[in-house]
C-alpha positions in Angstrom: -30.5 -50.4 -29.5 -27.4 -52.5 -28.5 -24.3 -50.4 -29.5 -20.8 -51.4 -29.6 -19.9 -49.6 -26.0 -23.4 -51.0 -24.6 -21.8 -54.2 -26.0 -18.4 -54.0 -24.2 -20.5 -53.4 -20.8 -22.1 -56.3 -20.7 -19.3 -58.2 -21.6 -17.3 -56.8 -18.5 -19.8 -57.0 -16.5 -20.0 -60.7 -17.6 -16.6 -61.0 -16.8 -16.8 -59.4 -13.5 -20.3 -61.8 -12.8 -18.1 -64.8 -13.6 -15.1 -64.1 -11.5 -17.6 -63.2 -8.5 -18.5 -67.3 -9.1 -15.2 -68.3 -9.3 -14.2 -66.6 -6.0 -16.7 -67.7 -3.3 -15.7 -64.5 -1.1 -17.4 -61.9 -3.5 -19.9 -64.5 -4.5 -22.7 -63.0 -1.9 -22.7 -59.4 -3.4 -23.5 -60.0 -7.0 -26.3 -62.7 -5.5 -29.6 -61.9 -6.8 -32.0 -60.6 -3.4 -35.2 -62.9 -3.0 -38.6 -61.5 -1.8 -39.6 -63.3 1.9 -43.3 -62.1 2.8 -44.5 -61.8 6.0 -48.5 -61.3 6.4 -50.2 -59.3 8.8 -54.5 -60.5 9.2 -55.8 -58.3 12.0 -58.0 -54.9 13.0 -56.6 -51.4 12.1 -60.3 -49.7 12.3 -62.6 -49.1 14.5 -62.2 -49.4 18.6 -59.8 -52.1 18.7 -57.9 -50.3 16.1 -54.9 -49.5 18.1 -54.1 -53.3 18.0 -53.3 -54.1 15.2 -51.9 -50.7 13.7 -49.0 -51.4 16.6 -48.5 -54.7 14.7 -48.4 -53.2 11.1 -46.6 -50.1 11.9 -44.1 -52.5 14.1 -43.4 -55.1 11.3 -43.2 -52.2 8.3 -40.6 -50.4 10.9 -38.6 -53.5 11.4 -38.9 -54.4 7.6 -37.4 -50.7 6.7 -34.6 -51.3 8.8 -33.8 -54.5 7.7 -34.0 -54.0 4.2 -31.7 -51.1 4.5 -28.8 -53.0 5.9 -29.4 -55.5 2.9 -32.1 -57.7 3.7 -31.9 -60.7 5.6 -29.0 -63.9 5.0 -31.4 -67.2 5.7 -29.2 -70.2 4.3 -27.2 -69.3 1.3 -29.7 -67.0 0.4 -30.4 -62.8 1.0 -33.9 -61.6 1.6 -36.3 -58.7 1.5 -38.8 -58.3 3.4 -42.2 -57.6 2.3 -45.3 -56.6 4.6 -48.7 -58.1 3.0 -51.2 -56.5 5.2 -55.2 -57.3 5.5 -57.7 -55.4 8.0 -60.3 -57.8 9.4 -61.9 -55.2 10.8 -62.3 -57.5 13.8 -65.0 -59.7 12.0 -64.3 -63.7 11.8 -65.4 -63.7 8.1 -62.9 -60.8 7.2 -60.1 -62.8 9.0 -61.1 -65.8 7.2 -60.8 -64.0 3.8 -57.5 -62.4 5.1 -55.9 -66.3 5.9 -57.2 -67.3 2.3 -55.2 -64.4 0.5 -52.0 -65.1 2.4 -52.4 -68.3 1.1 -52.8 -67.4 -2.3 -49.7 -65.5 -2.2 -47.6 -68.1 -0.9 -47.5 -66.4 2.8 -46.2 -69.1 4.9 -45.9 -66.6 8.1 -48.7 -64.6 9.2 -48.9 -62.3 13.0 -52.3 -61.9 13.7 -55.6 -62.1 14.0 -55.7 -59.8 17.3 -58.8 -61.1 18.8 -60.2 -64.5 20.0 -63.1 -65.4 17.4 -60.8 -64.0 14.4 -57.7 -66.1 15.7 -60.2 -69.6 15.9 -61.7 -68.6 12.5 -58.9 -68.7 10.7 -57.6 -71.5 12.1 -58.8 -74.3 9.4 -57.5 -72.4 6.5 -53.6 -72.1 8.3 -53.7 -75.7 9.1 -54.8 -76.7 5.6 -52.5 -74.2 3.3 -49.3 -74.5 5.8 -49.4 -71.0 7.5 -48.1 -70.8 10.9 -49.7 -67.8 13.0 -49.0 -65.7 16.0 -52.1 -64.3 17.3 -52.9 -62.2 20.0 -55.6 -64.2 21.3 -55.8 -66.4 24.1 -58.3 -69.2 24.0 -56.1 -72.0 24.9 -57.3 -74.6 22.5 -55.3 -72.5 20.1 -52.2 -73.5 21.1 -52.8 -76.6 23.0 -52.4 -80.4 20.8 -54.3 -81.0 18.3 -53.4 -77.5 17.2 -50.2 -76.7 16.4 -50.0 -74.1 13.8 -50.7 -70.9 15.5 -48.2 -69.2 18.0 -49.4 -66.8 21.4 -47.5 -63.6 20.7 -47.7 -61.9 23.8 -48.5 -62.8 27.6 -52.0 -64.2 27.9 -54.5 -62.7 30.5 -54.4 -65.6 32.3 -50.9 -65.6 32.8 -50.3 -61.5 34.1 -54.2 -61.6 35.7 -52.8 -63.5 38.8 -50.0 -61.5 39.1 -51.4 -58.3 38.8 -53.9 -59.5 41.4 -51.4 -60.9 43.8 -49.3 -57.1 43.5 -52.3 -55.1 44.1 -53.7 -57.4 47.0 -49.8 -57.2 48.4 -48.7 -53.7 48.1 -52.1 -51.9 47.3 -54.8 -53.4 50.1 -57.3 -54.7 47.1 -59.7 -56.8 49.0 -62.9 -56.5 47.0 -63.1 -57.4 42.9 -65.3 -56.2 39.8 -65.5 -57.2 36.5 -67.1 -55.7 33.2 -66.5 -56.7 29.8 -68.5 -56.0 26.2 -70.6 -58.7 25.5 -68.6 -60.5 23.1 -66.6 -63.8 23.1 -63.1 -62.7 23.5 -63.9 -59.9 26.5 -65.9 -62.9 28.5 -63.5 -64.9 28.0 -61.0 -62.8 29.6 -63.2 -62.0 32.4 -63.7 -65.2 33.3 -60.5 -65.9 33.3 -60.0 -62.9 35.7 -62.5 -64.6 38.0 -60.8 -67.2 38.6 -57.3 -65.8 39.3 -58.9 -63.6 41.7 -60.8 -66.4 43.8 -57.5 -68.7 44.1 -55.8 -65.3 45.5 -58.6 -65.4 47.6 -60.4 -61.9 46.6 -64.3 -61.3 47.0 -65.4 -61.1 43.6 -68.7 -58.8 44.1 -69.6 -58.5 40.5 -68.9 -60.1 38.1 -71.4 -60.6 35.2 -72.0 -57.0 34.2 -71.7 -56.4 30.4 -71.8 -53.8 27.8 -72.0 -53.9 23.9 -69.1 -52.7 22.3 -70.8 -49.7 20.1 -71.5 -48.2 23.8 -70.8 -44.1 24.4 -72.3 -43.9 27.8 -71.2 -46.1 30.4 -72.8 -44.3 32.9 -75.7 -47.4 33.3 -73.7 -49.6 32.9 -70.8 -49.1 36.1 -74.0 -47.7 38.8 -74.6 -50.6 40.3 -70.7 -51.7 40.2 -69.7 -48.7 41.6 -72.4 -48.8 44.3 -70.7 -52.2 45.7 -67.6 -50.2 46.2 -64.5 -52.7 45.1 -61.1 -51.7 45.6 -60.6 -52.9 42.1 -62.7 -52.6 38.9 -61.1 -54.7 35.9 -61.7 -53.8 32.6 -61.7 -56.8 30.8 -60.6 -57.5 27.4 -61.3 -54.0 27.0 -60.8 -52.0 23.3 -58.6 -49.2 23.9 -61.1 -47.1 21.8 -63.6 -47.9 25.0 -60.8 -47.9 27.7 -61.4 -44.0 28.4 -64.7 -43.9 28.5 -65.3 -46.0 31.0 -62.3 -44.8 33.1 -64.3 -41.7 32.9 -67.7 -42.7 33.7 -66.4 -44.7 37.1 -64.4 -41.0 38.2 -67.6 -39.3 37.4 -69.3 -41.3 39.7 -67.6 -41.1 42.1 -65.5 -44.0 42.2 -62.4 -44.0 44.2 -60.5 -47.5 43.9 -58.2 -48.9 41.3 -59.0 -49.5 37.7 -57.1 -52.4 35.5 -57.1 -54.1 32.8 -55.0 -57.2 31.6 -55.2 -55.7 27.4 -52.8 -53.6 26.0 -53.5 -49.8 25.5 -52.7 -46.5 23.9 -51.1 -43.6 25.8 -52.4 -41.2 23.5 -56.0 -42.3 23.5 -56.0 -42.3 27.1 -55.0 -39.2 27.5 -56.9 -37.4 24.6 -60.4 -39.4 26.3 -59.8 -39.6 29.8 -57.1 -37.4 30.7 -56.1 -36.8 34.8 -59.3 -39.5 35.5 -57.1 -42.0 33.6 -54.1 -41.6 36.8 -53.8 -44.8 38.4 -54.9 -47.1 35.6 -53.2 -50.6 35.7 -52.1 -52.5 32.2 -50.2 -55.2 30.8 -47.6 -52.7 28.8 -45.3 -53.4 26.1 -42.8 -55.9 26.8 -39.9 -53.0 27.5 -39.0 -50.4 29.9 -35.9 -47.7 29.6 -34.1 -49.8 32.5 -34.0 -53.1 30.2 -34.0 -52.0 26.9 -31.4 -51.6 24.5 -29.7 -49.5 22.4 -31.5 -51.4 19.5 -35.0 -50.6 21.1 -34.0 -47.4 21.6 -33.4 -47.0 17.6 -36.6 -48.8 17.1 -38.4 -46.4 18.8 -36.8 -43.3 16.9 -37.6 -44.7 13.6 -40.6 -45.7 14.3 -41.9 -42.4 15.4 -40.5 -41.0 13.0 -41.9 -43.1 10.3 -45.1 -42.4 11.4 -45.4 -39.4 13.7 -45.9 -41.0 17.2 -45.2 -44.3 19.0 -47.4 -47.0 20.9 -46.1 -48.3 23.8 -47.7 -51.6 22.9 -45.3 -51.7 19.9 -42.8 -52.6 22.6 -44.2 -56.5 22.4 -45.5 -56.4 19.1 -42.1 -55.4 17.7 -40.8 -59.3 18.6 -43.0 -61.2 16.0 -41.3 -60.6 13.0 -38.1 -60.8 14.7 -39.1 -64.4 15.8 -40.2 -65.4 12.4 -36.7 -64.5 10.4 -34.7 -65.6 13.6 -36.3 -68.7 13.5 -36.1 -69.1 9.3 -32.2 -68.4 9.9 -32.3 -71.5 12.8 -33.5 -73.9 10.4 -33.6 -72.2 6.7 -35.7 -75.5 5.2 -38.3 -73.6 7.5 -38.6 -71.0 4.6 -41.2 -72.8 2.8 -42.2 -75.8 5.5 -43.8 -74.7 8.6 -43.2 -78.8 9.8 -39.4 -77.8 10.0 -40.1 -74.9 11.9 -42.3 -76.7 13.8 -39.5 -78.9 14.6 -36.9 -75.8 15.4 -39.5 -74.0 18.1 -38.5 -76.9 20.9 -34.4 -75.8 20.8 -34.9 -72.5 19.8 -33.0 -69.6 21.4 -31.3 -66.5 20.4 -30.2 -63.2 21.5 -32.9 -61.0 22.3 -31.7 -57.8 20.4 -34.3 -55.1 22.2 -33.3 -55.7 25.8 -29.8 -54.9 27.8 -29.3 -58.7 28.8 -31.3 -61.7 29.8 -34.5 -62.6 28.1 -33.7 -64.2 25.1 -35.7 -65.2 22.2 -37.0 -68.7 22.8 -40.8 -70.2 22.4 -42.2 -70.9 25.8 -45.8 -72.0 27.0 -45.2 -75.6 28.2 -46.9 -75.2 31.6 -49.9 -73.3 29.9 -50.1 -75.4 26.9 -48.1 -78.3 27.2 -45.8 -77.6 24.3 -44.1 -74.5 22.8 -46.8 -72.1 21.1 -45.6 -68.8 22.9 -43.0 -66.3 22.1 -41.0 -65.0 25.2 -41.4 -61.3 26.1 -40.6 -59.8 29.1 -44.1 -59.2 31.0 -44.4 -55.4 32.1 -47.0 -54.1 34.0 -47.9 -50.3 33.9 -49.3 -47.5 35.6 -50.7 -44.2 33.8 -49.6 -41.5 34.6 -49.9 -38.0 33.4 -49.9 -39.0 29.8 -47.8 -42.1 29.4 -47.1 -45.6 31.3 -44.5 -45.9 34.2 -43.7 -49.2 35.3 -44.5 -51.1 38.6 -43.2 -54.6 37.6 -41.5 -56.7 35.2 -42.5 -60.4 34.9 -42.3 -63.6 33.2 -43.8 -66.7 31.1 -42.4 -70.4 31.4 
């Protein structure tokens, strides 16, 4: 029921909504907010879990914080940002249904899939509905011409692998290589990536085609004959941090001595709760950030993220940047918001301030020499050591 004070509120308010017009400087507070959603198509269950929780919990963190200093200014417009997220339980078909309802929803801006046969799958349906992706995959036909819709959002295997190799050959002695992955696409193809970094370093590679399924407990079979040969290094690739532990332990329990890597992200916590002291040593890509370069705002990142949900993932350090590069590019080149050709067209002169590190580093798409054009966001490549329960640093690197 409209009475006559109810009446006399809306007409001030009226008044107050047309003098906002008429003065352009208070114009931007009485502006309605828009919705700007951001979709997440990746695994949050099972083994490989850990991979794409760090996105989602990443992205909802940022989003929170965003949101509470008043969204986001893109053009002449403010924006809230909403997380639309879909577990593809690492299965192509899943990921494939995922793609499809971003598309239905008008998602224009999707991180993820996290492995290599979800990232190809979906591939058709982002290039047919306009979606540009950042996957965590690294096939390179991905990201090299034809393709053009889907962006690397980390450091590639293939990129740290020979520089991992080169350290440890430098500083650590390693002569003598071994490889095992699970006997699926994406682990194969990181081992044979491996492979090949390792012979142009000049390394024996003495095995080399041992695999595992991925549903394996025991490893014990499996690394006997690997540990028998007696490499200096045994890589892990493309290994699930859910599996990661288990076969750190099985190689200790056998006696194995030398260093164990791998060039996939893990979890701290899983390490420790599955492998515990036997996981000392182990060699990883980390997240891209370490408390000498990060910054006040990573620091804050990090608080309200564990705080939001109880504990942090180191690998949220790099999968904290995708949604970052997604608004920061939208503000760039705000026709972008619904035409991934314009921000197609932004990626080449791209940069901006890279808000989780002290200095240097700044946001800009890179992957020319790997790709030949721009499909790669820049993060700082760290490489880690664990260590009594979390990751310490040995190096910090770099992607052209």
């Amino acid at each position: 029921m409209i009475t006559k004070r109810t009446s006399l509120k809306i007409v001030a308010l009226g008044a107050v909504s047309a003098a906002a017009l008429a003065m352009g400087g208070l114009a931007p507070a009485f502006a309605q907010t828009k919705e700007l959603k951001i979709g997440f198509v990746g695994v949050t269950s099972g083994p490989a879990a850990a991979w794409g929780t760090s996105n989602v919990r990443s992205m909802q963190t940022r989003a929170d914080w965003l949101n509470e200093q008043g969204g986001v200014k893109i053009g002449n417009d403010t924006y809230k940002i909403t997380v639309v997220t879909f577990d593809d339980q690492k299965d192509p078909r899943r990921a494939i249904a995922g793609m499809e309802k971003m598309a239905q929803e008008g998602i224009r801006y999707v991180v993820g899939p996290n492995v290599d046969d979800g990232a190809a799958a979906v591939r058709p349906v982002a290039e047919s509905k306009g979606i540009i992706y950042f996957p965590y995959a690294f096939p390179k036909s991905l990201y090299e011409k034809p393709a053009s819709n889907a962006v690397l959002g980390m450091v590639a295997n293939y990129q740290s692998a020979p520089e991992i190799y080169k350290f440890l050959k430098e500083k650590k002695g390693v002569k003598k290589i071994a490889f095992v992955a699970a006997n699926e696409s994406d682990p194969l193809s990181q081992r044979d990536g491996g492979v090949a970094a390792a012979k142009a370093l000049g390394l024996e590679v003495v095995a080399a085609n041992d695999t595992y399924q991925n549903d394996t407990r025991d490893f014990t079979p499996v690394l006997t004959p690997i540990v028998r040969l007696k490499p200096d290094l045994l890589v892990l690739s493309g290994v699930a941090p859910g599996n990661a532990p288990l076969l750190i332990r099985a190689a200790r329990e056998l006696g194995y001595q030398g260093l164990i890597s791998a060039e996939t992200a893990q979890d701290a916590t899983v390490l420790q709760e599955g492998a515990g002291a036997l996981a000392n040593g182990f060699i990883s890509v980390g997240g891209a950030s370490t408390p000498e370069i990060r910054s006040k705002t990573m620091d804050e990142f990090i608080q309200r993220y564990t705080k939001k949900f109880g504990e942090y993932n180191d690998e949220s350090n790099t999968k904290v940047y995708a949604l970052d590069y997604i608004i920061e590019t939208l503000k760039a080149n705000p026709a972008a918001i619904d035409n991934v050709e314009e921000y197609k067209k932004t990626m080449d002169t791209f940069t901006a301030p890279n808000p989780y590190v002290k200095e240097g580093h700044p946001l800009k798409y890179v992957g020319t020499t790997s790709f030949g054009q721009k499909r790669q966001v820049s993060v700082p490549m760290v490489v880690t050591e664990f260590k009594d329960g979390k990751f310490e640093t040995l190096f910090v690197g770099s992607v052209d």
